[in-house]
Residue, then its C-alpha position, 0 to 999 in steps of 0.5 A: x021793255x023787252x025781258x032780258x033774264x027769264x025764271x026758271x024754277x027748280x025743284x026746290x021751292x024758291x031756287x031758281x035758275x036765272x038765264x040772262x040773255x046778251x045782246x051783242x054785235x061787233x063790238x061785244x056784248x052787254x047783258x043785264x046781270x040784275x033787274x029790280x023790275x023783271x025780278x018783281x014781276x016774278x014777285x021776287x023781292x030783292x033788295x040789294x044790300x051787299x054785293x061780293x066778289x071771288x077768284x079762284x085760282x085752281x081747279x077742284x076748289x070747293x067754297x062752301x058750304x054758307x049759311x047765315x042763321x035767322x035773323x041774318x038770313x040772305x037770298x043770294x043772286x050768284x053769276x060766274x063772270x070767267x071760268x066755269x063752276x058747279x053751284x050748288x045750294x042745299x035746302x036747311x028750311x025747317x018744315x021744307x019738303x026738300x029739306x036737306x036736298x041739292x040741287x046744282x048748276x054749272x054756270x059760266x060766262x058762257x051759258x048765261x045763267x045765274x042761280x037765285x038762292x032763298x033764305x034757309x039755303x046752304x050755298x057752296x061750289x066747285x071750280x070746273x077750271x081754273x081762274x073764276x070769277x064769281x059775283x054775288x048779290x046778297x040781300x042782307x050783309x055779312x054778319x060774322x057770328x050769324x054765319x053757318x056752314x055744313x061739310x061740303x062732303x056731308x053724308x047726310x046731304x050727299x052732293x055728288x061733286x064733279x071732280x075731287x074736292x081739291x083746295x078748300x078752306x080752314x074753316x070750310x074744312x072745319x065744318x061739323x057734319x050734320x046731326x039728327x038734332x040739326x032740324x033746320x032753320x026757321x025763317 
């Protein structure tokens, strides 16, 4: 069988990058967004349990900053299908050497990329364009009074968002910022 997404690590332990790769002719195209067994031979461990979907609307809208706390912890596959967004995931792993680091990709219909979140990571985005569509895979499902979120513009995170945080949500507003007796999550 021929690989159709390859890896690519970032700098924080355990994101990483997934670059799917279409086949297409006069038709269109067909590309894998999901592959149980490319994923384990990366010894990526991935049991879908949840699989989500959002529009947004508007341009400048930022979603997130979305945890969930041990035990309810969720390794997340995220892909734009429409649109272009900025996604970014911040490291909360208690112990981590890039504890509090981000990292963000642009990703889009048109780049072919997905981003592959651990367990212990903050996950939010930007929309660089109106009317995206995002679909999420998740390993554990939703529970509501296990959820987190850390301020989309926290100082102590410093995520440098490409354009003016424009519509965001109640509670995503309503997020405290972080303090110095937040020391991470253990996994």
């Amino acid at each position: 069988m021929t690989p159709r997404l390859s890896f690519h690590p970032t700098l924080l332990a355990g994101l990483i990058v997934i670059e799917l790769k279409p086949i297409a002719d006069e038709r269109g195209s067909l590309e894998r967004l999901y592959c149980a067994n490319e994923l384990a031979a990366q010894q990526i461990r991935f049991p879908i349990v949840q699989v989500n979907r959002t529009v947004t609307t508007r341009k400048g809208t930022v979603r997130g900053m979305h945890f969930q706390y041990p035990p309810h912890t969720e390794t997340k596959l995220v892909s734009c299908l429409t649109g272009k967004v900025f996604d970014v995931a911040v490291d909360l792993r208690r112990g981590s050497p890039t504890f509090l680091q981000w990292h963000a990709e642009e990703l889009s219909s048109e780049n072919h990329r997905s981003l592959l979140i651990p367990a212990g990571f903050a996950h939010g985005l930007q929309t660089l364009e109106d009317d995206c569509d995002l679909l999420y895979f998740h390993t554990a499902a939703y529970v509501a009074d296990a959820e987190g979120g850390i301020q989309p513009s926290d100082p102590r995170v410093g995520i440098k968002w490409p354009l003016p945080i424009g519509e965001m949500s109640v509670r995503d507003r309503g997020h405290s910022l972080l303090t110095d007796e937040f020391r991470g999550l253990v996994l």
